[in-house]
N, C-alpha and C positions, 0 to 999 in steps of 0.2 A: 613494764620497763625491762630493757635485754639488761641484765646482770653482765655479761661482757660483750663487747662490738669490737673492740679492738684487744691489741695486745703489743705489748714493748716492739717488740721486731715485724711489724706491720709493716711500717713506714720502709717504702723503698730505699730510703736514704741511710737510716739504721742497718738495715739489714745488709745493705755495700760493706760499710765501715764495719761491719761485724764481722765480715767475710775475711776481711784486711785483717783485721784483728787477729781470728782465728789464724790466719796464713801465717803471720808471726810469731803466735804461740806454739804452731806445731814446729818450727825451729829454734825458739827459745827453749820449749823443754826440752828437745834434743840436744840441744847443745849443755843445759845443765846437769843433765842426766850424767853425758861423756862431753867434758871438753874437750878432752884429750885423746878421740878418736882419732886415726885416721882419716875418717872421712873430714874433721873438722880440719885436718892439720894441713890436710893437701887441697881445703877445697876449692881455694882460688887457683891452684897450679891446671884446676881440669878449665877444657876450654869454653867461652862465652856462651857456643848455642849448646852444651849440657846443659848448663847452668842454666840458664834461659829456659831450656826444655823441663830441667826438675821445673823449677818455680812454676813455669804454666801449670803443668801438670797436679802439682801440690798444689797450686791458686783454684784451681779446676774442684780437686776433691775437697776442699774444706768450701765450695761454697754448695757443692752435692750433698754434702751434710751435713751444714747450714740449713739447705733449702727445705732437707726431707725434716730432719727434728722439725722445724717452724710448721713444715705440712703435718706432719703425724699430731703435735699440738694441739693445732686450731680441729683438726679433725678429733680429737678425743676430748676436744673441749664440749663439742656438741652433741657425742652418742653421749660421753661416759664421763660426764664435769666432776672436779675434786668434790664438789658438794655433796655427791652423791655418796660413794663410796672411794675413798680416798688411798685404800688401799691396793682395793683393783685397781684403780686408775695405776698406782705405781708400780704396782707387777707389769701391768699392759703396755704402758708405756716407754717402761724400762727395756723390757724382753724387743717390742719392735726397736728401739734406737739400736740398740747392741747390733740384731739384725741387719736392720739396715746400712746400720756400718761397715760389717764384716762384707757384706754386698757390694757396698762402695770401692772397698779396700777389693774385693775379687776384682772387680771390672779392673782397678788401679792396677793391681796388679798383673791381669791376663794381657793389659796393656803391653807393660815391659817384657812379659814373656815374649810378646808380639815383633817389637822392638830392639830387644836389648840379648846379644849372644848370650852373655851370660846366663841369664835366664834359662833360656830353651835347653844352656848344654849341663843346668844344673853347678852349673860351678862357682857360687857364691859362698865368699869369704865367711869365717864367722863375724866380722863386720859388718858386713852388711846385712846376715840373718841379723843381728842383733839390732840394728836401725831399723828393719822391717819390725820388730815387736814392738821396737819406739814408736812403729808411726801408727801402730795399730792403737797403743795404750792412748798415745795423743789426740789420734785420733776420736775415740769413746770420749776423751774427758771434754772436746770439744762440742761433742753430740750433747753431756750430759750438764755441760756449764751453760748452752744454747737454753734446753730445757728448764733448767735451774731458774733463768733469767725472765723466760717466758710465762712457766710457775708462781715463781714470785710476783710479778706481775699481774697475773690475772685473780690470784688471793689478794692481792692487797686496792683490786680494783673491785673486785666482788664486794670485799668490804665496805670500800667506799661507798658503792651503790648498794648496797643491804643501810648501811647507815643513814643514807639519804631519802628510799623508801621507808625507813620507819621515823624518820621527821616528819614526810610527807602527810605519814598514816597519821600521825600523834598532830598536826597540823588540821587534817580533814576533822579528827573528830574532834576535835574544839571548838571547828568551825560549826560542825554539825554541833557540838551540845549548845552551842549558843545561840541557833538558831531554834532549835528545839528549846531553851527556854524561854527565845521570845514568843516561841505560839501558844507556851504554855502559862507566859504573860498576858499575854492575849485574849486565852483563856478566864483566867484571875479576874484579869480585868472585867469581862462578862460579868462574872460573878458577882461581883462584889462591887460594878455599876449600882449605884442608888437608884437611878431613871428606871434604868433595866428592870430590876427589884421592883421597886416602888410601882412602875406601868402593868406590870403584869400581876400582882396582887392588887393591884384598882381594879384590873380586870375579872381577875380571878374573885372578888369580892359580891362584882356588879354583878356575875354570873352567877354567884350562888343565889342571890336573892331574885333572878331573875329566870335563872334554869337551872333546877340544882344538879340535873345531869350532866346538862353541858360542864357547869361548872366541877364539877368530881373530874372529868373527863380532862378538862384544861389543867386543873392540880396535879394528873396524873402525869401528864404530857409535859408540864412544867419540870415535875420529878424527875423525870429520865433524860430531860436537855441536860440538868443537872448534873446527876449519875455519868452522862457522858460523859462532860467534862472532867469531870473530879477524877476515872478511871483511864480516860481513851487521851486526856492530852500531854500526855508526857512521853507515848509511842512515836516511835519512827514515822512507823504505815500500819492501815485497818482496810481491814477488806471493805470493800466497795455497799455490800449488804447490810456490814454493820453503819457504813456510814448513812446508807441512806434509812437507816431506821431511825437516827437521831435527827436525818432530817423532818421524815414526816413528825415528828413532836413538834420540832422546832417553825415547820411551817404550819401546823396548825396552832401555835401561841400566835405567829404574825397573821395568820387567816384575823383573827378573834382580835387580834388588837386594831390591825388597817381595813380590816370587813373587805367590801368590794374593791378599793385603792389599788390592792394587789391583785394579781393571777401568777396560779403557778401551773404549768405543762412539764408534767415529767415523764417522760418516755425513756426506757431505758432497759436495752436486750439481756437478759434474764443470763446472757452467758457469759454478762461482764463480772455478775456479781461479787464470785471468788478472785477476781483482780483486785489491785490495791493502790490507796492511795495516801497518801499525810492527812492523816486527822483533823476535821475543823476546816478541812479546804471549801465546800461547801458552803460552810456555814460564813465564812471569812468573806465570799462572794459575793452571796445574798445581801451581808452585811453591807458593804463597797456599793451594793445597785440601791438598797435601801436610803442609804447617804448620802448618795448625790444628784437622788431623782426624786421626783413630787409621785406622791399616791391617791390620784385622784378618782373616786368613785363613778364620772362620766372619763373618765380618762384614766383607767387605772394601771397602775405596771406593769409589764407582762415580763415574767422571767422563765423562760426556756432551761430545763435539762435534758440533756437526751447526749446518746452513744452514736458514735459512728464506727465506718468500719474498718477505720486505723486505729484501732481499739483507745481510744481518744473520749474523752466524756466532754462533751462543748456545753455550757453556763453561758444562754444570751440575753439581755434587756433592754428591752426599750429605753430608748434616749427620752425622759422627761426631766430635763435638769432644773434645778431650783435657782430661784431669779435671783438668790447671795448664798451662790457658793462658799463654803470652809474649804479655807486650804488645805489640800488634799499632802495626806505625808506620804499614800499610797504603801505606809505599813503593811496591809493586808495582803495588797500583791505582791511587793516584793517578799513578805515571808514562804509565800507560797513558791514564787520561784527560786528563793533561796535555799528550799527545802530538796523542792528537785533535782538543782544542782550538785546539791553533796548526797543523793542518792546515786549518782551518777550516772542516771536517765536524762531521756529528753526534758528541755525544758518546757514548760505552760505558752501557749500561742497567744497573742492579745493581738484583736483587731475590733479598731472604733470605724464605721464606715460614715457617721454622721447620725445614723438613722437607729442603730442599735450597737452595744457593746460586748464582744466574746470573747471567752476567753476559753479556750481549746486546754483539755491537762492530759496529758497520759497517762494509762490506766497498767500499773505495772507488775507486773508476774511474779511471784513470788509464795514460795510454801507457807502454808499458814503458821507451822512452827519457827517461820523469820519474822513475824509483823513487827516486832520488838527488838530492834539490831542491837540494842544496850543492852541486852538483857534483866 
């Protein structure tokens, strides 16, 4: 988000009526300064095109240093913003106005030398020296009350926008911790399923008595689904290697539980490894193609991983749907995309073509000392 885009005296329409403004201020303090000048006493006796001629002239230079303070502003808003150093900013920007001014007031005045006899032949009253310091001093305060107004402005809009970026921020990770406790509900869930449990200790059982290697080997692989879980589902994001270690466990419990029913192809370029992704996405997947397709031994599922080369990991499965579908909550994918989204990456692709179902995730970049954005 730009912390400023605009600022008070932007709008063309302000900055007219400011100009007006300024015009009548540099005669209001003159005139309160010395009522009782001279110049005030006789000023309507001089004739209409003086008259006329100051005011252009005066309307001319209060909108020349008008224009330049708003210019010098917006330009020091962007090398050298108060946020920065606040100090420099008002040495720097002080020292240019003054400048500028005195500049203003040269041309103004080489003007009248131009113009005006007086001028050229040096023969100016102490009155009128003494209005010239008036318009000088009037001059600065209109540079610095321009400033002042601009200033204030763009602190009290910073503000605004700093305060609004940190609801945003306090808004996202809410939205992130509660996403991230759904998957690590999700997770629970697994766990502490009865079926779940209860099918893979049948198994785990039938195995020992039947292969006692195999079966060590399924306890083993059982253990570290476990271990997963209980460690890896309360992360952000996990490197791509560690997730797919927990897959091969995980797909060797469903090898041994659906025998031939399944197939799994995983192909996967060795250089995604240290990419990353939300925890359990994977296994969320498998889960989703397990649930709404038949695993049949002459017919059995085939579930595709493999990389490609928009560094994308694509999850495909054959369409074998079961003849009474459970209504589908799609919990597992929307967590997944919802996980995405408050990483604020791409989101997961899903395409059903009839024939098989994919679902494309981005595989994301990231130091291995970030996998845990909670810390």
């Amino acid at each position: 988000m730009d912390i400023i885009k605009d600022t008070f005296l932007s709008n063309k329409g302000k900055r007219i009526l400011f100009v007006f403004f300024a015009f009548l201020l540099l005669y209001l303090v003159a005139y309160i300064i010395d009522p009782y000048s001279d110049y005030w006493i006789n000023y309507f006796e001089r004739s209409t095109s003086s008259i006329i001629g100051e005011w252009v002239i005066s309307f001319l230079s209060c909108l020349l240093i008008s224009e330049s303070s708003i210019f010098i502003q917006t330009k020091l808003n962007k090398v050298l913003p108060w946020t920065e150093n606040p100090v420099k900013r008002l040495v720097t920007e002080t020292v240019i106005n003054v400048a500028t001014v005195l500049f203003i007031i040269f041309l103004t005045t080489l003007y009248f030398y131009l113009v005006d006899h007086n001028y050229r032949h040096g023969s100016l009253s102490i009155e009128e020296i003494r209005g010239f310091m008036q318009w000088i001093i009037v001059s600065l305060m209109i540079a610095f009350i321009i400033s002042a107004i601009n200033t204030g402005n763009y602190l009290i809009v910073n503000w605004k926008n700093t305060a609004i970026e940190a609801a945003e921020h306090k808004l996202a990770a809410a939205e992130q911790k509660q996403v991230a406790m759904e998957a690590e509900l999700q997770a629970l869930k697994l766990q502490i399923d009865p079926h779940f449990v209860f099918n893979n200790l049948s198994v785990l059982s039938e195995l020992i008595l039947e292969d006692q290697q195999l079966g060590h080997e399924y306890a083993e692989n059982f253990s570290k689904v476990y271990r997963y879980l209980l460690v890896n589902s309360k992360k952000d994001v996990i490197t791509l290697e560690e997730e797919l270690r927990f897959l091969n466990a995980y797909v060797f419990l469903l090898k041994n539980r659906a025998g031939e029913g399944v197939i799994f192809n995983i192909e996967i370029d060795k250089t995604y490894y240290n990419y990353h992704l939300p925890p359990l996405t994977l296994q969320l997947l498998i889960e989703n193609a397990l649930k709404h397709n038949k695993t049949l031994r002459g017919n059995p599922l085939i579930i595709s991983i493999s990389s490609n080369e928009n560094e994308q990991l694509v999850i495909s499965n054959t369409l074998i749907p079961l003849e009474k579908q459970a209504p589908s909550s799609k919990t597992g994918l929307n967590n997944i995309i919802n996980r995405y989204r408050l990483l604020g990456d791409s989101v997961p692709e899903i395409t059903n073509n009839g024939l098989s179902f994919t679902v494309s995730i981005p595989l994301l970049k990231y130091d291995t000392k970030h996998t845990d954005f909670r810390g």
